[in-house]
C-alpha positions, 0 to 999 in steps of 0.5 A: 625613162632609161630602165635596165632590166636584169634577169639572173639567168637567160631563157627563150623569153629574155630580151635582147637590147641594149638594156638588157642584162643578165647576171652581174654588171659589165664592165661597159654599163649604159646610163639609167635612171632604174633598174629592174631585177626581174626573177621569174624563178623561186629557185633563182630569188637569192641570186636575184637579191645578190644582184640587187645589191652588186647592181646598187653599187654602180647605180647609187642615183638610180631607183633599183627594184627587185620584182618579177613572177616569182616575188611580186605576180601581179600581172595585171599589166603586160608591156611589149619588150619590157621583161619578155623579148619582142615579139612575145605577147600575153593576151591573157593571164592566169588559168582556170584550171587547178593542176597541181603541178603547176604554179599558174593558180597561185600566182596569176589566179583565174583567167583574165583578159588584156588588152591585145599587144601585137606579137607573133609569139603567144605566151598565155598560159591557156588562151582557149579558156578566153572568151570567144570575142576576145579570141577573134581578137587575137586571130585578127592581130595575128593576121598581121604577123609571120611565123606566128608561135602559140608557145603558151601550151593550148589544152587540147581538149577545148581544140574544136572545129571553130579554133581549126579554122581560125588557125587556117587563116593565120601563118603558124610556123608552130603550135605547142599542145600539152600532155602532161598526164596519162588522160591527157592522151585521148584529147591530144589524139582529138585535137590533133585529128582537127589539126591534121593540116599541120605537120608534126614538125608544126605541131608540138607538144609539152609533156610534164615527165618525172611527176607524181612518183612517175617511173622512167617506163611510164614517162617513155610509155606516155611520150610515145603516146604523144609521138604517136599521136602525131606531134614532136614531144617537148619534155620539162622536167617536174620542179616544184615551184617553191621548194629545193630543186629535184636533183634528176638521176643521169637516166632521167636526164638523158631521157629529158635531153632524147626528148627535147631534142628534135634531130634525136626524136626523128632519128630515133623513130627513123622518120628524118625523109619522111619528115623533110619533104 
């Protein structure tokens, strides 16, 4: 079966063969007989049904589709390569939390455990949140893999002595926490006392900014927090999942791309020879 996928826009995650697109058909177009318009953003859903109809043109015998997270989240199977790039793998889904700015809930529901696909690059949304067996799981895979990623965000405060050891055995080049509230400071400070073994450059962080009424001060007063803690600050932007995109004054902006930045961060806290030893 020869199936072209087509994102409307391209991030970290889109794959990258011969049979991957994004946005309207080239010229120089390989046979298919599907083609899958993937949209994982709600903002993005009108230019995905706009790409719908221009990829139809050139594929009238092939069966066309529109799916993706933000039109049909049914998530109940995860293939390797398929809609997310190699190495990439979702060994859960979905979160037993309910934080209200995040869309995780509605769309994927509570916590699930997959079978495990080999990848070095985690992506679930909370993978301490599984089941201890299952975790074992997947520290057995990983190792088998370099460079391993936990790019998913791990919630800090379920980081624990057993997890520490477990992250020893495997060849972490990073580690993506989450501190996206003010009393989320505590426990990253916790979890990073546990995780001392890795460096700052290792250990990341993402921090929710502008939510919530959030002002510029109390944002930086909480990245701080985090830099102080010992990790490198990763910001997002808040953008509610279902309504008209936030348009960022040009203060907020630049305070997301400081923080986003890595080479601006070290020079900005003047740790660069520290930091590359």
């Amino acid at each position: 079966m020869r199936i072209i996928r087509v994102f409307p826009r391209r991030t970290n995650l889109t794959p990258t063969d011969n049979m991957a697109f994004v946005g309207w058909p080239p010229l120089d177009r390989p046979g298919a007989d599907e083609v899958h318009i993937s949209c994982t953003f709600t903002w993005d859903y009108a230019l995905a049904q706009e790409l719908f109809q221009a990829w139809a043109h050139y594929y009238p015998d092939a069966h066309i589709s529109i799916g993706g997270p933000a039109i049909c989240p049914d998530m109940s199977e995860f293939i390797p390569g398929r809609y997310v790039k190699q190495g990439v793998t979702f060994t859960t889904r979905g979160c037993n939390n309910n934080c209200k700015f995040c869309l995780v809930p509605d769309r994927e529901g509570k916590l699930r455990e997959l079978p495990i696909q080999a990848g070095n690059i985690i992506n679930d949304n909370n993978l301490l949140q599984a089941s201890r067996g299952h975790i074992e799981k997947v520290f057995e895979m990983l190792k088998t893999q370099k460079a391993v990623v936990f790019a998913g965000g791990i919630q800090a405060s379920l980081v624990d002595d057993w997890f520490a050891d477990q992250l020893r055995g495997v060849s972490a080049r990073e580690v993506f926490l989450a501190c996206d509230t003010t009393w989320a400071i505590n426990p990253l400070r916790k979890a990073v006392d546990k995780l001392d073994f890795l460096t700052r450059r290792q250990l990341r962080c993402y921090v929710l900014i502008g939510f919530n009424g959030e002002t510029i001060e109390q944002a930086t007063e909480r990245l701080e927090a985090v830099w102080d803690a010992g990790c490198l600050p990763y910001t997002q932007l808040y953008q509610p999942p279902d309504r008209e995109r936030i348009k960022y004054t040009p203060e907020w902006r630049a305070l997301n791309r400081l923080w986003s930045w890595p080479a601006a961060m070290l020079a900005n806290h003047k740790e660069i020879e520290e930091l590359l030893r």
